[in-house]
VOZADREN-985533 format. One line per field, with one value per residue: residue number from 0; residue in one letter; x, y, z of N, C-alpha, C in turn. Coordinates in steps of 0.2 Angstrom, whole numbers, plus 5000, padded with zeros to 4 digits. Layout:
num = c(NUM:...);
residu = c(a:...);
nX = c(X:...);
nY = c(Y:...);
nZ = c(Z:...);
caX = c(X:...);
caY = c(Y:...);
caZ = c(Z:...);
cX = c(X:...);
cY = c(Y:...);
cZ = c(Z:...);
END
This chain:
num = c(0:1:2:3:4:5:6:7:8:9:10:11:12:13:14:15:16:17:18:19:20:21:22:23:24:25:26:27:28:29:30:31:32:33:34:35:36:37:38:39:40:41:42:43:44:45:46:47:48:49:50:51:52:53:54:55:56:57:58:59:60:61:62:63:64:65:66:67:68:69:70:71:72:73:74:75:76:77:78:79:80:81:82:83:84:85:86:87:88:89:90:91:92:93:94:95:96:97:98:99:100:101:102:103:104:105:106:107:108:109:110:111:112:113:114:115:116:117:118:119:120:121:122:123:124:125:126:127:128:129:130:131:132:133:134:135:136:137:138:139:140:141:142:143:144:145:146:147:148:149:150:151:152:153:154:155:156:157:158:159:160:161:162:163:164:165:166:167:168:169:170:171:172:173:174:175:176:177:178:179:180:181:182:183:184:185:186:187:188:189:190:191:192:193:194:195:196:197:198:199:200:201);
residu = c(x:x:x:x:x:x:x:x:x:x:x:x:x:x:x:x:x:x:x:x:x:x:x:x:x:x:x:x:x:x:x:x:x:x:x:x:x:x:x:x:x:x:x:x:x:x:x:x:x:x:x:x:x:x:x:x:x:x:x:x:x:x:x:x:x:x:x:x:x:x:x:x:x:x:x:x:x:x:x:x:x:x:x:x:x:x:x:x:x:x:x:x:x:x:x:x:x:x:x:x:x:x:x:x:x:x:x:x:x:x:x:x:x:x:x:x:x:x:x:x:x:x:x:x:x:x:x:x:x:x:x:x:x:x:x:x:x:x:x:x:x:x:x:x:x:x:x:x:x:x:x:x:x:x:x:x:x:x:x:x:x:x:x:x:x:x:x:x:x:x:x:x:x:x:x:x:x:x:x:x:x:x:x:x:x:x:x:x:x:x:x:x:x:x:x:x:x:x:x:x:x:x);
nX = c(5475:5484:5485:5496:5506:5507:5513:5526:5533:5535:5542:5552:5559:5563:5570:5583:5584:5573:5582:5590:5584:5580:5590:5596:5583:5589:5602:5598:5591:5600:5609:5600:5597:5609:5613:5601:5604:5618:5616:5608:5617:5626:5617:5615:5629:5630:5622:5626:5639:5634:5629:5641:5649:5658:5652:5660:5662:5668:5673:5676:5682:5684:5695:5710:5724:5741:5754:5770:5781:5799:5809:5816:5801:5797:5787:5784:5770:5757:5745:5731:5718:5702:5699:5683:5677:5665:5656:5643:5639:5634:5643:5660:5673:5690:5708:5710:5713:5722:5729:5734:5737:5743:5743:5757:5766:5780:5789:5788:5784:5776:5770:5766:5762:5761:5753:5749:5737:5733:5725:5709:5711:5699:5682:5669:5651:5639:5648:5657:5672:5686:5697:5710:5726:5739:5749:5764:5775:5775:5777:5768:5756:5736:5730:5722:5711:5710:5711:5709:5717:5720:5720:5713:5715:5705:5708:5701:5695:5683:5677:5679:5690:5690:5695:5691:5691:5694:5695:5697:5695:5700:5694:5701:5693:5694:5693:5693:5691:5696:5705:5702:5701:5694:5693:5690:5684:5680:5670:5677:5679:5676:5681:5675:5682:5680:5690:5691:5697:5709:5713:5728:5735:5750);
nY = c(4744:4756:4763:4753:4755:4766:4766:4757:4761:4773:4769:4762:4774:4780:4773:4774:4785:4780:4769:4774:4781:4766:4765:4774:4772:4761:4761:4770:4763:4752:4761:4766:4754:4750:4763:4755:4745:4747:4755:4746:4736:4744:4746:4732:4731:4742:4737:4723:4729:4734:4725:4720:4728:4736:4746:4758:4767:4776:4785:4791:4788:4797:4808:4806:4815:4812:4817:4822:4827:4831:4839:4856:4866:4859:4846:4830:4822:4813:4802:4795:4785:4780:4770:4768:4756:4754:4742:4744:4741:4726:4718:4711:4719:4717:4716:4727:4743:4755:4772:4785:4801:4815:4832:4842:4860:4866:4879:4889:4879:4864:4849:4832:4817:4801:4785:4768:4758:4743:4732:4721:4709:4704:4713:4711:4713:4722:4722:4727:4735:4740:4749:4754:4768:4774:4790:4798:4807:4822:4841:4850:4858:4855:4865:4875:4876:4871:4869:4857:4846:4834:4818:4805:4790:4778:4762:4750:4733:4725:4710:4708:4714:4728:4743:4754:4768:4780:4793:4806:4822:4830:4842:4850:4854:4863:4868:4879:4880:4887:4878:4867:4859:4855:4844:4838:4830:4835:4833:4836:4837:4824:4812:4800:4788:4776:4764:4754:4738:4731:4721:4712:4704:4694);
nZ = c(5018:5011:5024:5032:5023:5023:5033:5036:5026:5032:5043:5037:5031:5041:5051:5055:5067:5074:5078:5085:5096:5102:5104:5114:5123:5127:5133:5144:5154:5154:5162:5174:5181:5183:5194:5203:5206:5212:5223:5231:5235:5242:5252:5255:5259:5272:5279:5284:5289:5299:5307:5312:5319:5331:5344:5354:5370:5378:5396:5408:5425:5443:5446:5455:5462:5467:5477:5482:5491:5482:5483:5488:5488:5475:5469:5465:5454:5453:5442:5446:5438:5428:5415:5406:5395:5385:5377:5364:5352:5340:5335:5340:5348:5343:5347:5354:5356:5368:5373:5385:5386:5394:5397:5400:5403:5402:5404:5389:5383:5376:5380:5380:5392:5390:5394:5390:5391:5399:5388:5387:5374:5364:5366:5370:5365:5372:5385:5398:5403:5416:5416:5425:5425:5429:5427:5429:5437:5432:5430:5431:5438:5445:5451:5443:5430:5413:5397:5384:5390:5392:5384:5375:5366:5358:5349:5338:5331:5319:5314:5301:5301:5298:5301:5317:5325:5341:5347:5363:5368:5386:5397:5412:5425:5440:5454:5468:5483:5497:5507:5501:5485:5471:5457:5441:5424:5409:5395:5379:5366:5355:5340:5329:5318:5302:5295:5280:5278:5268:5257:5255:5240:5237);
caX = c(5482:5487:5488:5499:5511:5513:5519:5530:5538:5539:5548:5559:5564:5565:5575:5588:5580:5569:5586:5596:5578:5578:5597:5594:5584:5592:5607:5596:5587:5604:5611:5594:5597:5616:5612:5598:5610:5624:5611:5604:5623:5630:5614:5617:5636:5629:5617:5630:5645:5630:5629:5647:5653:5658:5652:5664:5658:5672:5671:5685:5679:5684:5705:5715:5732:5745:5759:5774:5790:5804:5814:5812:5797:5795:5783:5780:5764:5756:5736:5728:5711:5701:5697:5678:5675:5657:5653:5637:5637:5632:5648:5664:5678:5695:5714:5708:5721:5721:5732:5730:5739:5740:5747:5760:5767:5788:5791:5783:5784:5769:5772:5764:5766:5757:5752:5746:5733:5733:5716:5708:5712:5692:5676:5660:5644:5636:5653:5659:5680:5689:5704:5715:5730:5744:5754:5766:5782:5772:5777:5763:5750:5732:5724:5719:5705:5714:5709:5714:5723:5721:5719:5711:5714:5705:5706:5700:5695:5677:5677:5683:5696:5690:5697:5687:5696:5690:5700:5691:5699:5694:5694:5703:5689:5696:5688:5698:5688:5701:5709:5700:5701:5689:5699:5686:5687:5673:5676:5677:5677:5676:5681:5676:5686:5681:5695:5691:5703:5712:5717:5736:5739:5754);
caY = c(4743:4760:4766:4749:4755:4772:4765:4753:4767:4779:4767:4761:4780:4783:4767:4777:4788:4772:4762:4778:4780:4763:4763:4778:4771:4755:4765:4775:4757:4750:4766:4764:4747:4750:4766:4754:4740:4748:4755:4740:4735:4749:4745:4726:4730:4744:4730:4718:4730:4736:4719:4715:4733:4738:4754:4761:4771:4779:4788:4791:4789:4802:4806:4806:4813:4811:4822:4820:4831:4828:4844:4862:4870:4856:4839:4825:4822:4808:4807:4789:4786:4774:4773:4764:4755:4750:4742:4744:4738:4720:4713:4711:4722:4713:4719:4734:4747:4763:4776:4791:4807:4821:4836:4849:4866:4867:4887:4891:4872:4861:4842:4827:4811:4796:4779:4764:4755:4734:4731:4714:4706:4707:4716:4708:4716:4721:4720:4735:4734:4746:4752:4758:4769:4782:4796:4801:4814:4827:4843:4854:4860:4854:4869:4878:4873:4870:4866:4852:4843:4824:4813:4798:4787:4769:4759:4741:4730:4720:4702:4707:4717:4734:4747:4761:4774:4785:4798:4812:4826:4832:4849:4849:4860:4863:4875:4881:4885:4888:4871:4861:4858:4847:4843:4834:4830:4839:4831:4844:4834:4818:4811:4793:4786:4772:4764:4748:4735:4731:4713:4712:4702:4693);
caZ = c(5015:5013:5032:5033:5015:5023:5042:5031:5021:5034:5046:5030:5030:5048:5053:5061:5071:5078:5081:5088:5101:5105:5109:5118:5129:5132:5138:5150:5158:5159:5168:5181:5182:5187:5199:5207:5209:5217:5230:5236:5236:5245:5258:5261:5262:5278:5284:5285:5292:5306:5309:5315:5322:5338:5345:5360:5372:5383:5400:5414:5431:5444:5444:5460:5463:5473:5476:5485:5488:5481:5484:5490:5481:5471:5471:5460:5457:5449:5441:5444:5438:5428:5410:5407:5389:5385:5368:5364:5346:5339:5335:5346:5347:5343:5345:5358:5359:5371:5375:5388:5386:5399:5393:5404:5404:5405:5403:5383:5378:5377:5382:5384:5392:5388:5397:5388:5393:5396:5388:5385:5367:5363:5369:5369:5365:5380:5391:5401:5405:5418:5414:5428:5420:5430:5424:5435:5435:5429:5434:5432:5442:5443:5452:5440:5426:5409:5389:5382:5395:5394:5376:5373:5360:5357:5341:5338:5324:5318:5312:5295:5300:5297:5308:5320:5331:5344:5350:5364:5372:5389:5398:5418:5428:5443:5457:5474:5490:5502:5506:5495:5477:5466:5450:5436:5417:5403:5389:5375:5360:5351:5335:5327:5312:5301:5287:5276:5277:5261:5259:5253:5238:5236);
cX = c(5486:5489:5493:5506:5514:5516:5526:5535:5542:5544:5554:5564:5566:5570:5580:5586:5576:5577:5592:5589:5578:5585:5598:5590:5587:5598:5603:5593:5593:5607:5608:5594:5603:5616:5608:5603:5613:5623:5612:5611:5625:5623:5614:5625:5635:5629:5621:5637:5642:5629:5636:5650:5653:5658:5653:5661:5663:5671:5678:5681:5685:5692:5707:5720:5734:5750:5763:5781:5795:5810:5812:5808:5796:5791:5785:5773:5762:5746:5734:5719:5709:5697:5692:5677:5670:5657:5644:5634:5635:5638:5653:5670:5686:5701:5713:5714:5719:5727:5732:5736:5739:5746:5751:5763:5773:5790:5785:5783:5779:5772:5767:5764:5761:5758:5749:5742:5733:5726:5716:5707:5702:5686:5671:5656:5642:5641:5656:5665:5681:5695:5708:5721:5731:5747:5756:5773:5780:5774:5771:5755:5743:5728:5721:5714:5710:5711:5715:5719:5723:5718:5717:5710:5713:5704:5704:5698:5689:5680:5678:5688:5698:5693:5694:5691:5691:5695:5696:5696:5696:5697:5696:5699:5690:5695:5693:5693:5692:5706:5707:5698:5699:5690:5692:5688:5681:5675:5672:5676:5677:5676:5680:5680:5684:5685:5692:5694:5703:5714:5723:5736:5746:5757);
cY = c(4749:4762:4761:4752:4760:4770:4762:4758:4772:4774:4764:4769:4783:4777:4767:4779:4783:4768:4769:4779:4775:4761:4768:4774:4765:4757:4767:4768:4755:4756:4766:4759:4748:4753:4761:4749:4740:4751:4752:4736:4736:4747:4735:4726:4734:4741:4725:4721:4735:4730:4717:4722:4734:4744:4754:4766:4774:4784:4787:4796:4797:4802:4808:4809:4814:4816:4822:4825:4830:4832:4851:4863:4866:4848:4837:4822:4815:4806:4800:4790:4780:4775:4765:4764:4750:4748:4739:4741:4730:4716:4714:4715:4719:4719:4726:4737:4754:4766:4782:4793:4815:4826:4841:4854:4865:4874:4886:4886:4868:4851:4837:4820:4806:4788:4774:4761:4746:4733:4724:4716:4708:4708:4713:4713:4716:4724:4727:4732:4743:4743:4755:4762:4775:4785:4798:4806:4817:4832:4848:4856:4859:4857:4874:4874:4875:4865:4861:4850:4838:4822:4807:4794:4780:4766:4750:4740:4725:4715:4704:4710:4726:4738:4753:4761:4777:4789:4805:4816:4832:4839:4847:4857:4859:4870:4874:4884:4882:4883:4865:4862:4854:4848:4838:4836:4832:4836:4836:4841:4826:4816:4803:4790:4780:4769:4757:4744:4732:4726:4715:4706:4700:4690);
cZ = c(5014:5019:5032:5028:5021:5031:5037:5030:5025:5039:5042:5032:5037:5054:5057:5066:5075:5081:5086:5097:5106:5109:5114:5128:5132:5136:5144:5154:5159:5164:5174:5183:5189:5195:5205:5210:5213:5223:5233:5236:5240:5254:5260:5264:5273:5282:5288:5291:5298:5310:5315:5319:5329:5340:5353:5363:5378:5386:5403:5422:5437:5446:5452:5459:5467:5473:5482:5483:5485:5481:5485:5484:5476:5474:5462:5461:5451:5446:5440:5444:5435:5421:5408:5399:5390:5375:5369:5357:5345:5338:5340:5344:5347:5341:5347:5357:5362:5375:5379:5389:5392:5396:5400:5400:5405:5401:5397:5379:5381:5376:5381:5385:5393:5392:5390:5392:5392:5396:5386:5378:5365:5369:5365:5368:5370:5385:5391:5403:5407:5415:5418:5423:5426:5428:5429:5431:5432:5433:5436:5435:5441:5447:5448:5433:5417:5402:5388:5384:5394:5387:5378:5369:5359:5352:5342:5331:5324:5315:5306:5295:5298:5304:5309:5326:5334:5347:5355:5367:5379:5392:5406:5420:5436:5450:5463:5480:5496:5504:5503:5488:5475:5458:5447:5431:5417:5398:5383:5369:5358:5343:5334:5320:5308:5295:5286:5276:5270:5263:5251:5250:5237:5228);
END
């Protein structure tokens, strides 16, 4: 009976300290609960938004041009080639869109002039799409090898409307032995993008 009196007395006198402990830790389990939560959250939203994405795969087969007089000392020249999108991801790419950039030289001003691309409405999983695409009236020179000369920018949309970009930038190497010239792209860089879509209340 004593050992019993003195817990009694001392948790009579220690009451607070016992009730600020055990709120202690009930704070700290809910906090580990929350963190764990929002985890396993955050990993079925991934699971879910690797499930439906489309992962683009852009390449540009080997470029052509043509060039024709149009006056002394001058040509038009024009740059056909062929722009290749692979989706390799699980879900379908919808609302494709692509645009190709070629950059010129007009004295110490920097230009450039862009094509659109007619791409199909969606890409399938799996499914490889050519892309022809011209650029013409250009007036600048393509024997020499030149940074960042050509853009590519192609954005679509997954089954809930998020949107991914890809935009590359290629490099014009272009080599000269005597009368022949072999013009290729390098691609120099590449950037992916992804944004959330926001559903718009009204």
């Amino acid at each position: 009976m004593g050992i019993l009196d003195a817990i009694t007395a001392w948790a009579s006198k220690s009451s607070s300290l016992i009730n600020l402990l055990l709120m202690t830790f009930i704070v700290l389990l809910t906090g580990w609960y929350a963190v764990v939560t929002r985890r396993m959250w955050r990993e079925m939203v991934d699971a879910r938004l690797a499930g439906i994405r489309p992962i683009l795969h852009v390449t540009i087969d080997d470029l052509v041009l043509e060039e024709s007089s149009k006056k002394e000392c001058t040509f038009e020249r024009t740059l056909n080639s062929t722009l290749k999108i692979q989706n390799f991801g699980r879900g379908p790419a919808y609302a494709l869109r692509g645009n190709v950039s070629l950059r010129y030289e007009n004295t110490k001003e920097k230009t450039w002039i862009s094509t659109d691309l007619k791409t199909l409405p969606v890409v399938t999983p799996g499914q490889d799409c050519l892309y022809p695409f011209s650029i013409s009236a250009f007036p600048t020179s393509m024997d020499e090898s030149k940074e960042e000369f050509l853009r590519v920018y192609v954005n679509c949309q997954d089954a809930e409307g998020n949107y991914f970009s890809l935009r590359q930038s290629y490099d014009l190497r272009a080599f000269n032995w005597g009368e022949i010239i072999s013009r290729s792209w390098q691609l120099r860089s590449e950037e992916v993008r992804f944004s959330k879509h926001t559903r718009r209340h009204l």
